[in-house]
Residue frames relative to the residue before (quaternion, step in Angstrom):
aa qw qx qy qz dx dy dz
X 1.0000 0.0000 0.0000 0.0000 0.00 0.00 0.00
X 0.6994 0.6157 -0.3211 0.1693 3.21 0.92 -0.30
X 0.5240 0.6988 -0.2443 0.4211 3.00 2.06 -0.53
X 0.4980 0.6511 -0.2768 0.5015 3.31 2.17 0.12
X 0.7021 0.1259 -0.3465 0.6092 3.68 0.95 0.23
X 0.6724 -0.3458 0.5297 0.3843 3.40 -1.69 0.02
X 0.7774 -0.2696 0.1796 0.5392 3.79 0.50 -1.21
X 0.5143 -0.7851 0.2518 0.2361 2.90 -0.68 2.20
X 0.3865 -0.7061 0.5279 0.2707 3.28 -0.82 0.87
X 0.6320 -0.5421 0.4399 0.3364 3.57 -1.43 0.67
X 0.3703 -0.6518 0.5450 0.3757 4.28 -0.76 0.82
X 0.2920 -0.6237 0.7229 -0.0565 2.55 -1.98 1.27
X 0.4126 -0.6288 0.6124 0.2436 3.99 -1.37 0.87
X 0.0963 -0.6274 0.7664 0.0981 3.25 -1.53 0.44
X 0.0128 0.8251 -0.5630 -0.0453 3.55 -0.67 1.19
X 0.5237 -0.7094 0.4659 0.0740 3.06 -0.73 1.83
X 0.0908 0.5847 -0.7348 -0.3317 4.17 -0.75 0.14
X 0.7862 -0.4922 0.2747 0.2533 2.81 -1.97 -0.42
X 0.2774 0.5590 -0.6122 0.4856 3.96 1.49 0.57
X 0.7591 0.4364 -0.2571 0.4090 3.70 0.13 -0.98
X 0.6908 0.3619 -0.3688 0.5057 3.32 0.48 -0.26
X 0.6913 0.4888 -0.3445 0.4056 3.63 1.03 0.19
X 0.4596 0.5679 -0.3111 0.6079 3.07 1.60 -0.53
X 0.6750 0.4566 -0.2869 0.5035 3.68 0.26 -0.85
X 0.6075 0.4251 -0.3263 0.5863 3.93 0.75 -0.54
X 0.5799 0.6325 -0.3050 0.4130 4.01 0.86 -0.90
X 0.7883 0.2826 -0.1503 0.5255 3.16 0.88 -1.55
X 0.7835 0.5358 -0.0992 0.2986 3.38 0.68 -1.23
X 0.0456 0.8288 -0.4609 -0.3140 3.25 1.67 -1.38
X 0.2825 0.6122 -0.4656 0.5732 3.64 1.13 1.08
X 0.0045 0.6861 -0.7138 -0.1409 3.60 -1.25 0.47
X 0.3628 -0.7284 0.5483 0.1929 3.65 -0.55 1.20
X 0.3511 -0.6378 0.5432 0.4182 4.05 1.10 -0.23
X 0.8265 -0.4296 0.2069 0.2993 3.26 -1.52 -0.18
X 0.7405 0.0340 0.0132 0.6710 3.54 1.56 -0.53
X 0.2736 -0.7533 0.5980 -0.0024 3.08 -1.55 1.28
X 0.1597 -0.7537 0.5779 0.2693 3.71 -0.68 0.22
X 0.0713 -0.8120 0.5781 -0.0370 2.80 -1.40 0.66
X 0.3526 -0.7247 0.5210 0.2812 3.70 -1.52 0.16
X 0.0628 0.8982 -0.4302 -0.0640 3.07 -0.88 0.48
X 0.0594 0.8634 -0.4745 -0.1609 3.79 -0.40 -0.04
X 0.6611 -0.3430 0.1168 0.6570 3.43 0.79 1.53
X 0.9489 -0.0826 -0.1204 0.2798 3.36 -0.41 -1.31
X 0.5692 0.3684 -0.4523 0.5793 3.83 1.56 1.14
X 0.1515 -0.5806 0.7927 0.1071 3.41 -1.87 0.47
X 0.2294 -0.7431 0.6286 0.0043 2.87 -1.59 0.62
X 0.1006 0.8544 -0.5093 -0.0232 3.90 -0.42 0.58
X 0.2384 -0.7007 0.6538 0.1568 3.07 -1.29 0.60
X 0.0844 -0.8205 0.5584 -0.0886 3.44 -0.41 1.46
X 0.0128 0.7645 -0.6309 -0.1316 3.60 -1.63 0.48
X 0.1945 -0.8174 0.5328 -0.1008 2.86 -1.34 1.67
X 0.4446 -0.7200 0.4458 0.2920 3.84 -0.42 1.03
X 0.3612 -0.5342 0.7318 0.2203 4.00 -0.92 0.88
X 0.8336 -0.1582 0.2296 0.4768 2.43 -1.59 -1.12
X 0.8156 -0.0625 0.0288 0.5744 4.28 0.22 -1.06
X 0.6393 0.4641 -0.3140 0.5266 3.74 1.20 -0.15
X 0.3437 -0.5501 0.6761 0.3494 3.78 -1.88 0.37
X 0.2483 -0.6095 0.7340 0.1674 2.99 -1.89 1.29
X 0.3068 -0.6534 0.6126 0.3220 3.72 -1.22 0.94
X 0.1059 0.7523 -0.6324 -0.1513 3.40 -1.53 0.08
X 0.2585 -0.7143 0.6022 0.2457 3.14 -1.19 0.32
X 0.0999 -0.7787 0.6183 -0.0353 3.50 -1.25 1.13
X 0.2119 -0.7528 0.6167 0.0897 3.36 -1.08 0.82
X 0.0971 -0.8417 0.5305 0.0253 4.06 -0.87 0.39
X 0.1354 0.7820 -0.5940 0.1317 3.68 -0.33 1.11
X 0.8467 -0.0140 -0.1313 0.5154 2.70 -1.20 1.20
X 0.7207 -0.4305 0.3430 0.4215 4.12 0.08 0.86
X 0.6558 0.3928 -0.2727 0.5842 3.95 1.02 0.37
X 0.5156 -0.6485 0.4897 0.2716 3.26 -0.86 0.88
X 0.2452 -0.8548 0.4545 0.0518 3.98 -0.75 0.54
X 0.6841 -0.2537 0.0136 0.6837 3.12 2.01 -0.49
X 0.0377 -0.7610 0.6473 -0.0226 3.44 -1.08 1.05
X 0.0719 -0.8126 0.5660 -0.1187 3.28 -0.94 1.52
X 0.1692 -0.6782 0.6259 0.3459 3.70 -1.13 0.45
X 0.5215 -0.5460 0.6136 0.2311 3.03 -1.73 0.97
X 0.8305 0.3537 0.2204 0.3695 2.57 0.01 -1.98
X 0.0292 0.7970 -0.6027 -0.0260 3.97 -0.41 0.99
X 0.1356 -0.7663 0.6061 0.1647 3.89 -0.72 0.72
X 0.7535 0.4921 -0.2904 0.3251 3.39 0.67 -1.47
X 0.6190 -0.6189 0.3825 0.2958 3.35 -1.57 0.30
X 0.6976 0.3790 -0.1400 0.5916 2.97 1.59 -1.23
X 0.8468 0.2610 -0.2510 0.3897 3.62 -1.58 0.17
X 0.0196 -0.8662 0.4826 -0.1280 3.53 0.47 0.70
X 0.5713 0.6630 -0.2930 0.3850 3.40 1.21 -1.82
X 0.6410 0.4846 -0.4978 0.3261 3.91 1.10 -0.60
X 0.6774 0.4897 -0.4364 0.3331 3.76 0.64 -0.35
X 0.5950 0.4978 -0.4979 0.3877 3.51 0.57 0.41
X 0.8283 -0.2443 0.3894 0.3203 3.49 -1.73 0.78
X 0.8259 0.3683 -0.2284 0.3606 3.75 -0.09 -1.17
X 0.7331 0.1296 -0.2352 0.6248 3.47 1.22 -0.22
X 0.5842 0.3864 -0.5217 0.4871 3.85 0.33 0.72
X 0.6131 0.4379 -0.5067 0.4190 3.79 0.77 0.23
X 0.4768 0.7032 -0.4203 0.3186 3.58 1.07 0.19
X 0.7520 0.3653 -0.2664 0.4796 3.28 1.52 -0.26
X 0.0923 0.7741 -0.5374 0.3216 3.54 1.57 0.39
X 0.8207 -0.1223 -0.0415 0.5566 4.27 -0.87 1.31
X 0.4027 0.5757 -0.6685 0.2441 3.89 0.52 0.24
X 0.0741 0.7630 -0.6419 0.0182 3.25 -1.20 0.80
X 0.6437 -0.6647 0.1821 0.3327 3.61 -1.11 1.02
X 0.0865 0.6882 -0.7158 -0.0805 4.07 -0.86 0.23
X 0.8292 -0.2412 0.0286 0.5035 3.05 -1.69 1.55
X 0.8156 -0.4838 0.1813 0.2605 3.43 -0.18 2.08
X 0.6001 0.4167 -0.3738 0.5714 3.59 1.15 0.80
X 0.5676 -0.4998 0.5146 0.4041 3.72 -1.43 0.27
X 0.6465 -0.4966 0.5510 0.1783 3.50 -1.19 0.91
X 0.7611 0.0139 0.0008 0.6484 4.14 0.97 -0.70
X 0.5116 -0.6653 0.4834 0.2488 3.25 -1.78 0.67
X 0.1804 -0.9072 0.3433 0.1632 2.89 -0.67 0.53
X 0.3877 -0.7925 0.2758 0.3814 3.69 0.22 1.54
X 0.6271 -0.5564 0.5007 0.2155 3.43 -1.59 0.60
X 0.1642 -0.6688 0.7137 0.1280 3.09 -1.35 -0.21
X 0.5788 -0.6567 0.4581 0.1542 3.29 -1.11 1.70
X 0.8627 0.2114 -0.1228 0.4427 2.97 -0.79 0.91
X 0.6616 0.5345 -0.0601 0.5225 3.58 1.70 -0.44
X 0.3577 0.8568 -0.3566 0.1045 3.53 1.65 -0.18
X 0.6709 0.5135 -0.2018 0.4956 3.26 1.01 -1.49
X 0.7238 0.3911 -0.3224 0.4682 3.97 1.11 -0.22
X 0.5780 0.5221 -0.2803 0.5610 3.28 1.57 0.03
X 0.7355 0.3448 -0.3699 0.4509 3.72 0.89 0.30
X 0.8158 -0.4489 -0.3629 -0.0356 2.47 1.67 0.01
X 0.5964 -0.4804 0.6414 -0.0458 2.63 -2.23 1.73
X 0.8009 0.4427 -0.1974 0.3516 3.12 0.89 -1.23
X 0.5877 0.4539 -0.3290 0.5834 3.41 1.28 -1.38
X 0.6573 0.3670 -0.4998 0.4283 3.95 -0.01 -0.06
X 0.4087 0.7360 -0.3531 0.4081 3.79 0.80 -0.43
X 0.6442 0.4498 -0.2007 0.5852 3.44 0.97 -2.72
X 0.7105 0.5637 -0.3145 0.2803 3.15 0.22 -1.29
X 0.7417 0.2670 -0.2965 0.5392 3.90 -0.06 -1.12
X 0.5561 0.4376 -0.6008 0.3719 4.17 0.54 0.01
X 0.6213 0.5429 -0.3443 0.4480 3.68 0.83 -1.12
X 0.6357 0.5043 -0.4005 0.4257 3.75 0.35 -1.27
X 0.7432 0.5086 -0.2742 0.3372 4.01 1.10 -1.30
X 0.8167 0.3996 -0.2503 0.3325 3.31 1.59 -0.61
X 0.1819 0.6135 -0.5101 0.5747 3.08 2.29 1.02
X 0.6215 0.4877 -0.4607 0.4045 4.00 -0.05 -0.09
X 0.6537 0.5558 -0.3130 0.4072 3.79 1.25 -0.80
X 0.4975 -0.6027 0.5352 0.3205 3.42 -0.72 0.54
């Protein structure tokens, strides 16, 4: 994530009450808990998020500029099955996806055998756009 600012900016907390943490479970089926850290330099955030595959947390690391995602990476692989999502060719599918009425703006193709790590990819996606547009006044 770091290759997302110029010079990394020092982590900051987003504290979440609990309308927002339900909304975020609404959109995201993810509960982010009460506070996230994050980077930011006014006009990127960055998160490091963990989301359940199938029985394991994938880590990822997501950046957001301007309301559109800018880079989404797995850190972190647990599961046995569906790997193929941590590679380049299917995490560049979300390169400017940004949210409309609480869904990604484009579909995003699957991978056989890999479904349950491909949604989600996505709910962490919903999630760090929402988590960035709690930062807006």
């Amino acid at each position: 994530m770091a290759q997302q600012f110029a010079v990394v900016p020092a982590p900051a907390m987003l504290w979440l009450d609990e309308t927002q943490r339900q909304q975020a479970v609404a959109l995201s089926k993810e509960d982010p808990g009460f506070r996230q850290r994050y980077w930011s330099d006014g006009t990127t955030s960055a998160w490091v998020l963990n989301v359940i595959g199938r029985d394991h947390p994938i880590t990822l690391g997501i950046s957001v500029k301007d309301g559109r995602i800018a880079s989404l990476r797995v850190l972190i692989y647990r599961e046995s099955r569906g790997w193929e999502v941590r590679h380049a060719f299917f995490t560049r599918q979300f390169d400017q996806a940004q949210l409309e009425n609480g869904k990604l703006d484009r579909s995003i193709d699957g991978i056989t055998g890999a479904t349950l790590s491909v949604e989600a990819l996505q709910r962490a996606a919903r999630l760090a756009l929402w988590l960035d547009q709690q930062l807006t006044p």
